[in-house]
C-alpha positions in Angstrom: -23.0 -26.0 164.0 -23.9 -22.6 165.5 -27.0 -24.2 167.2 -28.2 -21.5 170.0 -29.6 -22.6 173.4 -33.4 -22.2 171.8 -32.6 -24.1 168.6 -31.0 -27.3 169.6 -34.2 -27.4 172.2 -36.4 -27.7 169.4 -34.6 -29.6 167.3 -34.2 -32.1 170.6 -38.1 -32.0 171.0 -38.7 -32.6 167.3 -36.6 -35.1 167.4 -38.7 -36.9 170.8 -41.9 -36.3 168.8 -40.6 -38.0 165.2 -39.6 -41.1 167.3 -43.3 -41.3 168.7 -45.0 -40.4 165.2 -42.8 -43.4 163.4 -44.2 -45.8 165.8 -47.8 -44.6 166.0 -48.0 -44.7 161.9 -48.2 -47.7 159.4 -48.5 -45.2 156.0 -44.7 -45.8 154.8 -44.4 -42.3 152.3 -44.7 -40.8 155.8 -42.8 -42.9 157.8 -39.7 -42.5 154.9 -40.1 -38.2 155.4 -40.1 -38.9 158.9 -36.9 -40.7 158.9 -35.4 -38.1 156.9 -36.3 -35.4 158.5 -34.4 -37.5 161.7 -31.6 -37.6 160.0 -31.2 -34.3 159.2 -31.5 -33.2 162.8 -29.3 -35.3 164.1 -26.8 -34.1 161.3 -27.4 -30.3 162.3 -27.3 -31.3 166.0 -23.8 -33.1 165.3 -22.3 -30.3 162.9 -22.2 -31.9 160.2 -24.4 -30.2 157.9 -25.1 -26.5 158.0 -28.4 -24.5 157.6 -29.3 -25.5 154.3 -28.7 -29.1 155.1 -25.3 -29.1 153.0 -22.2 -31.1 154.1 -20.1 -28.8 155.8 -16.5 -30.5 154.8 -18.4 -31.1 151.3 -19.1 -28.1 151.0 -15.6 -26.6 152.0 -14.0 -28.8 150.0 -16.2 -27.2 146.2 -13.4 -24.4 146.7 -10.7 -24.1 144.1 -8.2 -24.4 146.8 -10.3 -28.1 147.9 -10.0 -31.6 147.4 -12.0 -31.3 144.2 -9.4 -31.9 141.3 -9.6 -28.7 140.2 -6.7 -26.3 140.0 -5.4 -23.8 142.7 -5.9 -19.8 141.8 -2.7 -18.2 141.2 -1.2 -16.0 143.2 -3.3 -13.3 141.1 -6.9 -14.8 141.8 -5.9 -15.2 145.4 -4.8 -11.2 145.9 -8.4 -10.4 144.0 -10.1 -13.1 145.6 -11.2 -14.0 142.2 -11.8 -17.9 142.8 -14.2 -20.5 143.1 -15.0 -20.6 147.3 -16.9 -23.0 149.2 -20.5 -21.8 150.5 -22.0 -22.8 153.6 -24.7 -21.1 156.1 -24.5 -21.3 159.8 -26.8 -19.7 162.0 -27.9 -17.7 159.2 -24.7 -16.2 158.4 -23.3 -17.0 155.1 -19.6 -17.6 155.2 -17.3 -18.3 152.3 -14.4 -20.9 152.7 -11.6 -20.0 150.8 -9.1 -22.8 152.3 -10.9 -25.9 153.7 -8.9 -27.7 156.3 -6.2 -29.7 155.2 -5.3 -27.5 152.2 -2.4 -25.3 151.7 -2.8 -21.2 152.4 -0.1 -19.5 151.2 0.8 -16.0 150.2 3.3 -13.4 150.2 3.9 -10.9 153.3 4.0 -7.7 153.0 8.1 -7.7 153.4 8.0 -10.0 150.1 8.8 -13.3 151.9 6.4 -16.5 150.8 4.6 -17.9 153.2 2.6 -21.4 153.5 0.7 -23.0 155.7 -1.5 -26.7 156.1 -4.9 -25.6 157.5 -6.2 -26.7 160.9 -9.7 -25.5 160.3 -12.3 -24.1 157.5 -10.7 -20.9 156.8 -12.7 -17.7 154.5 -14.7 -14.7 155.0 -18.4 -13.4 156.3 -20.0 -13.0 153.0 -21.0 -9.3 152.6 -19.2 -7.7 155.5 -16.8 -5.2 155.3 -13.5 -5.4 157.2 -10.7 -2.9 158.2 -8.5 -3.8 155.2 -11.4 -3.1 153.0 -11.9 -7.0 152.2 -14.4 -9.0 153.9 -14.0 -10.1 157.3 -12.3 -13.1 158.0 -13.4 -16.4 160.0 -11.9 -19.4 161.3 -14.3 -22.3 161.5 -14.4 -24.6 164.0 -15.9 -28.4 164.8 -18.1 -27.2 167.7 -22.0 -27.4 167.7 -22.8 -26.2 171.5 -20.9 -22.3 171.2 -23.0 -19.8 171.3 -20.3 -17.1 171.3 -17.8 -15.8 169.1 -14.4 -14.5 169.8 -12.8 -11.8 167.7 -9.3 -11.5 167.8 -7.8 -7.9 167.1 -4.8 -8.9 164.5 -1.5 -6.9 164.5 1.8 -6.2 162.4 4.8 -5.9 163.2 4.9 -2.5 165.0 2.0 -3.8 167.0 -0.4 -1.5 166.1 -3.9 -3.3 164.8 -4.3 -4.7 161.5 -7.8 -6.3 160.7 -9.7 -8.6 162.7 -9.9 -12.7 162.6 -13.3 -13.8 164.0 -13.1 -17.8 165.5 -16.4 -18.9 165.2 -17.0 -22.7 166.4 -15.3 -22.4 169.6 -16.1 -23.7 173.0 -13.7 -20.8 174.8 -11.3 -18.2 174.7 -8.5 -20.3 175.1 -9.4 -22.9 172.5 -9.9 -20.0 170.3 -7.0 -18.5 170.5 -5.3 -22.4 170.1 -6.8 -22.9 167.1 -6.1 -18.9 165.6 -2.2 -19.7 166.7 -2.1 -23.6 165.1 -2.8 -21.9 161.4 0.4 -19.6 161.8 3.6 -20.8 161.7 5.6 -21.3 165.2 6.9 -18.0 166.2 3.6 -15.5 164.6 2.9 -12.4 166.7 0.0 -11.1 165.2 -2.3 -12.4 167.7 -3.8 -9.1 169.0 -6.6 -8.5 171.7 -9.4 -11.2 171.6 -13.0 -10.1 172.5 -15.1 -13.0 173.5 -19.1 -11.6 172.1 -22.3 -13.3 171.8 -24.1 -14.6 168.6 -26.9 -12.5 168.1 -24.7 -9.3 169.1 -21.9 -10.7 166.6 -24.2 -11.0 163.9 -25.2 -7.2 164.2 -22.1 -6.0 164.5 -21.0 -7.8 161.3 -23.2 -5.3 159.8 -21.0 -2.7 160.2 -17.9 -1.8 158.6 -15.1 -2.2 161.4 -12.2 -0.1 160.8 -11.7 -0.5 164.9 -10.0 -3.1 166.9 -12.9 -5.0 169.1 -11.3 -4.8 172.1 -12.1 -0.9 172.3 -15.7 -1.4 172.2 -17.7 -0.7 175.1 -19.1 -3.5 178.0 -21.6 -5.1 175.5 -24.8 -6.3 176.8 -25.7 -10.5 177.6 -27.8 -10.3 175.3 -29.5 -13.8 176.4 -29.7 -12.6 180.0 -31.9 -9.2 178.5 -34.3 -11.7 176.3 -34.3 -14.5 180.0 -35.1 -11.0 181.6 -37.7 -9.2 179.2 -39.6 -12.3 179.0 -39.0 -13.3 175.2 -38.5 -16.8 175.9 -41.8 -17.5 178.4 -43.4 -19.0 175.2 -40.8 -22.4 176.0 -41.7 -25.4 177.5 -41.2 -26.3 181.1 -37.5 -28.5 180.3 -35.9 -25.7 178.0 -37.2 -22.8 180.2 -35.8 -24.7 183.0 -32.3 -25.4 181.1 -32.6 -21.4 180.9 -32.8 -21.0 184.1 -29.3 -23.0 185.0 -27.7 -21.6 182.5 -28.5 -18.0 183.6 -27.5 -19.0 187.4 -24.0 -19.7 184.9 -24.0 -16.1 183.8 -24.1 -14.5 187.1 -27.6 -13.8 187.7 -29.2 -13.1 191.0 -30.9 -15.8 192.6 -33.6 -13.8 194.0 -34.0 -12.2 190.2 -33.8 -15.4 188.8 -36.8 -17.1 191.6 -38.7 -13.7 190.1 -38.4 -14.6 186.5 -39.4 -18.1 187.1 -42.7 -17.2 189.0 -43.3 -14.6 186.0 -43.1 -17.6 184.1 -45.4 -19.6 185.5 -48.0 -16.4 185.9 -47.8 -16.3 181.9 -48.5 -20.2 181.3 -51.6 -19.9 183.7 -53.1 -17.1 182.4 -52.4 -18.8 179.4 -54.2 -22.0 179.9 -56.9 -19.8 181.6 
């Protein structure tokens, strides 16, 4: 899950060159690590495990409020957040899962009416970050392994003024996202806010930050893949990911006449390179 453009490329190629290695080699110790390191990239390609190699829905699912046996925090543990979470790591953030999906959130407003709700998706908190209710900041996990954006929706009460934010991370658009943020409220919830749709790496430094400000009064940030495409960061790929680069910046808006410039940069660097 979380793959960027770059990573699942490598993974892909790693993948091409295991397949070649396990037919060119007879020793079986090394034909068993190459089959498992397979398996684990075709795992992390499909979502299923995160970073570390852990089970994502296993991992969930070691919170107290999981299908683990064990039993649910009170009402007490769940106000401190003093409960046994579910760990996982994905694209080197760590996130916390306080309600796996399938499990029952529940709570009590602010008015003193109970609340409950079956989950749709992973549910917890950026481990480490610092929201605008003082607690960290919340995240929605979703099932999809190509995103490489985020989209932070700007939560409101009742008087409509903003709240704290809910980050949907596993999305493949807007509109999914704000699907999925609406299906884990009951029918009828209004606290869906501004959503900000923002890119990975630029999400992962603003998560830095303590945000006491709703995201959708942040300034025009920048494509941050378009300035690395620009800069020349990524000439060091090989011809078939540079060239998925290139179509995907043509998606972003970029000149064609910028983007014919970049590409003869890019073939400059790889012959002075081989020079």
């Amino acid at each position: 899950m979380a793959l960027d453009f770059n990573t699942k490329m490598k993974l892909l190629q790693e993948g091409a060159q295991i397949k070649k290695d396990l037919s060119a080699t007879s020793d079986l110790s090394k034909k068993i690590k190459l089959v498992e390191r397979f398996s684990f990239i075709r795992k992390r390609i499909r979502g299923l495990i995160d970073d570390n190699g852990n089970n994502i829905t296993e991992a969930a699912n070691t919170a107290a409020t999981g299908d683990n046996g064990t039993p649910e925090p009170t009402e007490k543990q769940k106000l401190a957040g003093n409960y046994k979470k579910g760990d996982i790591t994905i694209a080197g953030i760590d996130i916390r899962i306080e309600n796996p999906k399938g499990s029952t959130r529940s709570g009590k407003s602010k008015d003193g009416k109970e609340w409950s709700i079956t989950m749709k998706h992973h549910y917890g908190d950026f481990k480490g970050s610092h929201g605008a209710d003082g607690d960290p900041i919340d995240v929605f996990v979703g099932d999809s392994t190509e995103f490489d954006s985020v989209y932070i929706i700007d939560q409101v009460g009742k008087d409509g003024s903003f709240d704290e934010h809910k980050v949907m991370f596993g999305f493949d658009s807007l509109a999914e996202a704000r699907k999925a943020y609406l299906s884990n409220y009951d029918a009828g919830w209004d606290g869906l806010g501004d959503i900000t749709t923002m890119k990975l790496e630029p999400f992962k430094k603003w998560l830095k930050s303590t945000q006491t400000k709703p995201a959708g009064q942040l300034p025009q940030l920048a494509n941050n893949f378009l300035d690395d495409y620009r800069s020349g960061r990524l000439f060091n790929l090989g011809p078939v990911p540079f060239s998925e680069l290139i179509l995907q910046a043509e998606q972003e808006g970029m000149d064609l006449d910028e983007n014919k410039e970049i590409v003869t940069r890019y073939i400059k660097h790889h012959q002075q390179q081989a020079a």
